[in-house]
C-alpha positions as CSV (number, residue, x, y, z in Angstrom):
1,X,8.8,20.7,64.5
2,X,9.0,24.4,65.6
3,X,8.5,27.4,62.9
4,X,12.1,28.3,63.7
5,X,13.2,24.8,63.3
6,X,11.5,24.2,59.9
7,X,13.5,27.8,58.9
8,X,16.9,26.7,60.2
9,X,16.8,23.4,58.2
10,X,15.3,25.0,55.1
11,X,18.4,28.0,55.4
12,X,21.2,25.0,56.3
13,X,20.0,23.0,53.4
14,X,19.5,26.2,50.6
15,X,23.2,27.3,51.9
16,X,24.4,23.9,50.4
17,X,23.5,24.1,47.0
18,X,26.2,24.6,44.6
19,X,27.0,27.2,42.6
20,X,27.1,27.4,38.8
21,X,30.4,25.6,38.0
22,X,29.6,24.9,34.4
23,X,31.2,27.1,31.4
24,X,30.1,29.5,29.6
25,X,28.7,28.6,26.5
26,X,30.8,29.6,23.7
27,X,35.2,30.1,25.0
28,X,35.7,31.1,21.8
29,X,34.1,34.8,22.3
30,X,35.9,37.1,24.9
31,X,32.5,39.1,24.9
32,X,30.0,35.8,25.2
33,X,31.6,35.2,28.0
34,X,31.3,38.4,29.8
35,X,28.0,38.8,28.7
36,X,26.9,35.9,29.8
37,X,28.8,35.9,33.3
38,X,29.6,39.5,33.9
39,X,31.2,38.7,37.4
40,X,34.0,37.1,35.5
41,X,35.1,40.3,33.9
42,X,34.4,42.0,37.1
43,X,36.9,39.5,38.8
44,X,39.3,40.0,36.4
45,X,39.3,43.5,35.9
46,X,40.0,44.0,39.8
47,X,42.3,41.2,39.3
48,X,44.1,43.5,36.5
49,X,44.4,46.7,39.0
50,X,45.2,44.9,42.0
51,X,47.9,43.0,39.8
52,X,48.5,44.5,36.8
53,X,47.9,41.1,34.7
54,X,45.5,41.6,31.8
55,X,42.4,40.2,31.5
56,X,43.2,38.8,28.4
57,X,46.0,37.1,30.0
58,X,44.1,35.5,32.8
59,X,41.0,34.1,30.6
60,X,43.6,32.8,28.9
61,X,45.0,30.7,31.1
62,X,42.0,30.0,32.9
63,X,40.8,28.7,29.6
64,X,43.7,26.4,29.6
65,X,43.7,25.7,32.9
66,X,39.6,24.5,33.3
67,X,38.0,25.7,30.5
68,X,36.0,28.1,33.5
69,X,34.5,25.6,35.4
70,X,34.7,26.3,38.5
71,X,34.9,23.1,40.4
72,X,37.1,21.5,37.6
73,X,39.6,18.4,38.8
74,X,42.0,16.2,37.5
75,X,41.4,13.0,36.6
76,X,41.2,9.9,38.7
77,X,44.0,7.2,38.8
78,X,43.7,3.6,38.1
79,X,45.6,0.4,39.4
80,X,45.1,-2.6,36.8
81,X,43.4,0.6,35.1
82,X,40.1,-0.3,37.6
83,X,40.9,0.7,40.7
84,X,40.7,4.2,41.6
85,X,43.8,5.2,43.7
86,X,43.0,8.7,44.0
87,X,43.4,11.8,41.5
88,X,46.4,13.2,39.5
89,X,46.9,16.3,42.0
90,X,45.1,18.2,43.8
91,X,44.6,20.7,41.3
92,X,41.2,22.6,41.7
93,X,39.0,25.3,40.3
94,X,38.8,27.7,37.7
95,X,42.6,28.2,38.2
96,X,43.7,24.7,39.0
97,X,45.7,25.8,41.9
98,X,47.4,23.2,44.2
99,X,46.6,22.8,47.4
100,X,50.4,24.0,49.0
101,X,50.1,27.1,46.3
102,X,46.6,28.0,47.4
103,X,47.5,27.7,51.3
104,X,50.7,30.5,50.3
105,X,48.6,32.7,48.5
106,X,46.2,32.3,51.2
107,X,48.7,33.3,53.5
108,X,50.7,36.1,52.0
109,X,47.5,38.1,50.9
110,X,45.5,37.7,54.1
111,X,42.5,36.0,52.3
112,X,42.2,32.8,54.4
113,X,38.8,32.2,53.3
114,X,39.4,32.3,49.9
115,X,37.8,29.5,47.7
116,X,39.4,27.8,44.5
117,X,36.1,27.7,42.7
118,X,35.0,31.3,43.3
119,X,36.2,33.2,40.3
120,X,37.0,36.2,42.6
121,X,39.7,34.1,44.4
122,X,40.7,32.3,41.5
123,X,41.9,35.4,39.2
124,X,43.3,36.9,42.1
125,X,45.3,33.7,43.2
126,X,46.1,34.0,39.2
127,X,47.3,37.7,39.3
128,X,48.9,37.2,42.6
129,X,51.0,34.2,41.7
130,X,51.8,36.2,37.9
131,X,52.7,39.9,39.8
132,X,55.1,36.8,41.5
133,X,56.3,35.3,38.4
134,X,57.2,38.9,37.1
135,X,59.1,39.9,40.4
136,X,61.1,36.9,40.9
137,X,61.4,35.8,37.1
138,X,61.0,39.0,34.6
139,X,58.5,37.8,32.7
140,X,56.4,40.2,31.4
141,X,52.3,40.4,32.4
142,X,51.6,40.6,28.9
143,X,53.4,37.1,28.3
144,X,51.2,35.1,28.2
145,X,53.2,32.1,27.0
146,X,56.0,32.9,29.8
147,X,53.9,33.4,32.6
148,X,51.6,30.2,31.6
149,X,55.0,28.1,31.5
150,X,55.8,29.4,34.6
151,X,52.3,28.8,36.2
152,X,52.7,24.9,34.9
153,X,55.9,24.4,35.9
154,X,56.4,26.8,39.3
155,X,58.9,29.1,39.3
156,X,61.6,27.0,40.2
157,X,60.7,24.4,36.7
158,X,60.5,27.3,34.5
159,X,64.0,28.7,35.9
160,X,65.3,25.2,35.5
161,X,64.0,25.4,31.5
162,X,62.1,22.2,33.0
163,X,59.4,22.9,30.1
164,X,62.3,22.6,27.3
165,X,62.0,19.0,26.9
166,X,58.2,18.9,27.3
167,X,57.1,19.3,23.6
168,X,53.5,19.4,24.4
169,X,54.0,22.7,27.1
170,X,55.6,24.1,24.5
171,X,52.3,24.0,21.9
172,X,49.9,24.4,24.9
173,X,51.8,27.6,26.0
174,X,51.7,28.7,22.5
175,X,48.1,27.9,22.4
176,X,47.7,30.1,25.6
177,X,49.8,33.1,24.1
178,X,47.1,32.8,20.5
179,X,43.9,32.8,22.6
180,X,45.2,36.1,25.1
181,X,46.0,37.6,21.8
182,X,42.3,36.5,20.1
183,X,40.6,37.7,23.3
184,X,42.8,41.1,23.9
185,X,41.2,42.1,20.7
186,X,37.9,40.8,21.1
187,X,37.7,42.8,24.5
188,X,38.5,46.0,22.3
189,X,35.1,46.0,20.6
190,X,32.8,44.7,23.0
191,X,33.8,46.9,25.8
């Protein structure tokens, strides 16, 4: 095989490898976490001035939504609970966005080769479809509980009240509102 050859194998085969999806070690500390991946809070603090949503807000719901790993999916489905028919949704990423969501956001902002487990597209998908949520909704970007219900259940679900009857939403969006809370004032002394 020809130098060149050898080069453009080893290059194809390095530009494979997968990035590093795994969390951060401890969610619990807003500060761990960007000090441990500091492109996270880069993300998010574009995110926040493109947007205006909080980076509170968004580890939040990231947190909620994957726990930040970035190439996070739902679960498999079983027939006769042993035969896999194929996953919940196609939820994916740090943001858990659905395919038909991702494609809009890819189309109304330009960014066609956006990626669901890049952090940068993910917690700008998240600000973009919040800055939505707010416009079309009037939910605050500081709601954390709101916009999450919203993010759950689409727009449409949360201007239905489809979240009412779903008792569990209603802790997990609590949950999300206690943890953008616990990391808004984390972020104050670690800045």
């Amino acid at each position: 095989m020809n130098r060149f050859l050898k080069l453009a194998v080893l290059m194809l085969v390095a530009s494979c490898g997968g990035g590093n999806y795994s969390a951060p070690r401890n969610l619990e500390s807003a500060c761990e976490i960007i000090r441990e991946r500091p492109a996270y809070y880069r993300a998010m603090v574009r995110t926040e001035r493109r947007w205006g949503v909080p980076v509170a807000v968004q580890m939040a719901a990231i947190h909620q939504e994957s726990k930040f790993i970035g190439d996070a999916r739902t679960p498999h489905q079983y027939a006769l609970g042993i035969i896999p028919i194929g996953r919940q949704s196609s939820a994916y990423g740090y943001s858990q966005a659905l395919d038909g969501t991702w494609e809009e956001y890819q189309k109304e902002t330009g960014n066609r080769r956006a990626r669901r487990d890049d952090i940068r597209d993910a917690t700008d998908f998240m600000g973009w479809y919040m800055d939505g949520s707010s416009k079309r909704l009037g939910i605050s970007k500081w709601d954390a509980r709101a916009q999450y219900l919203a993010y759950h259940e689409g727009r449409s679900g949360f201007a239905r009240g489809s979240y009412r009857s779903k008792g569990w939403l209603m802790t997990v969006s609590n949950n999300v509102q206690a943890r953008a809370q616990m990391y808004h004032s984390q972020l104050s002394t670690c800045r």
